[in-house]
C-alpha positions in Angstrom: 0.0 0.0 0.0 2.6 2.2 0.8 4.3 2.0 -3.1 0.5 2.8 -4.2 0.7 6.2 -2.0 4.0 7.1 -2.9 3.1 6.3 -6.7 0.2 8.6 -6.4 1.4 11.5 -4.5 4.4 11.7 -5.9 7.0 9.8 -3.4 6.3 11.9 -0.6 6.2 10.5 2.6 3.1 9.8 4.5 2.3 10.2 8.0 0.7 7.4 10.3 -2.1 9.0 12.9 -3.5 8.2 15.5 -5.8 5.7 16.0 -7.0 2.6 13.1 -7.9 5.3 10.3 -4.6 4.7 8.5 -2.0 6.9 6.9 -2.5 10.7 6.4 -2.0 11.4 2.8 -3.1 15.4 3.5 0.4 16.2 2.9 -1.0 19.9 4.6 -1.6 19.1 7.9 -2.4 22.9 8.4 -5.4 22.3 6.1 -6.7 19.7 8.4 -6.3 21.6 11.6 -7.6 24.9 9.7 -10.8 22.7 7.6 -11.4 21.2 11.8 -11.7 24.6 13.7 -14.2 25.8 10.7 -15.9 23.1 11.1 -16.1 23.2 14.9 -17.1 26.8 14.6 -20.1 26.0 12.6 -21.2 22.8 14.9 -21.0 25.6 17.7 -23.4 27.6 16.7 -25.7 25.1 16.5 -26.0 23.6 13.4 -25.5 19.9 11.7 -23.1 19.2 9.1 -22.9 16.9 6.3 -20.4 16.2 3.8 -21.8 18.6 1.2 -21.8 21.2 3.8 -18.6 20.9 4.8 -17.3 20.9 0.6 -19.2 24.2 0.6 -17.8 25.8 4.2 -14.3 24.9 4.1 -13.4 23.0 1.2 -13.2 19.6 3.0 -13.6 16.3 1.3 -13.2 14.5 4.2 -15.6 15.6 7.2 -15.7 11.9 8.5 -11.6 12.3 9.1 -12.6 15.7 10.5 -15.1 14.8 12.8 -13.2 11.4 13.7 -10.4 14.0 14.7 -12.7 16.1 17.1 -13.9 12.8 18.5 -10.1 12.0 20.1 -9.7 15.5 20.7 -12.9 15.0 23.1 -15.8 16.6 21.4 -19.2 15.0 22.0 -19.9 14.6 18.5 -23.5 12.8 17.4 -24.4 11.7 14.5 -27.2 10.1 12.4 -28.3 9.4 9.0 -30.7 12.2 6.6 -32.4 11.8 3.2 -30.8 14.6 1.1 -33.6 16.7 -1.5 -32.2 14.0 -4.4 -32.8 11.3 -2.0 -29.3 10.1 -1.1 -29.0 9.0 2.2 -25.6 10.6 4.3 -24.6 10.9 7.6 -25.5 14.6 9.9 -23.1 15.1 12.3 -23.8 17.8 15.2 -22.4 18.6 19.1 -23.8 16.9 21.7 -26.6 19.4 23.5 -24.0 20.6 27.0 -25.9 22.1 29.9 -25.1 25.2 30.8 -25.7 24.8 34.3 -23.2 22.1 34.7 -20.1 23.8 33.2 -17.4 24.3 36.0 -18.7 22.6 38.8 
């Protein structure tokens, strides 16, 4: 697998991360961190994301990576399947509702 990566990205090395999801062939990894805090941000405020969203908000082609990567950095990330308008079925992630009240005690 490794010759495969290297044949398609051009010999450059690839980074293992953490966790079962394989190598990271984002050879950016600022891109990653940068397309995760967008699409934190816009969890945050309330909403749900799929992957079309997250094309459209910050360019990423890859929100499952994304949101696997908030996951071990902690966030309480939910998610469950929607019918899109052209009736493809994908997967909705949003933040887990916090309570208010409970924060710092």
């Amino acid at each position: 697998m490794a010759n495969i990566l290297k044949s398609l990205f051009g010999g450059k090395a690839t980074k293992k991360v953490k966790g079962n999801r394989g190598p990271n062939i984002n050879e950016n990894p600022v891109s990653s961190n940068s397309q995760k805090a967008r699409i934190l941000a816009y969890m945050m405020e309330g909403n749900s994301i799929t992957p079309l969203e997250a094309l459209n908000l910050c360019g990423s082609l890859r929100l499952g990576a994304r949101i696997a990567d908030l996951k071990e950095d902690g966030w309480p990330i939910e998610s469950k399947w929607v019918i899109t308008n052209t009736g493809k079925r994908v997967k909705s992630y949003s933040l887990y509702p916090i309570d208010q009240t409970k924060i710092g005690k």
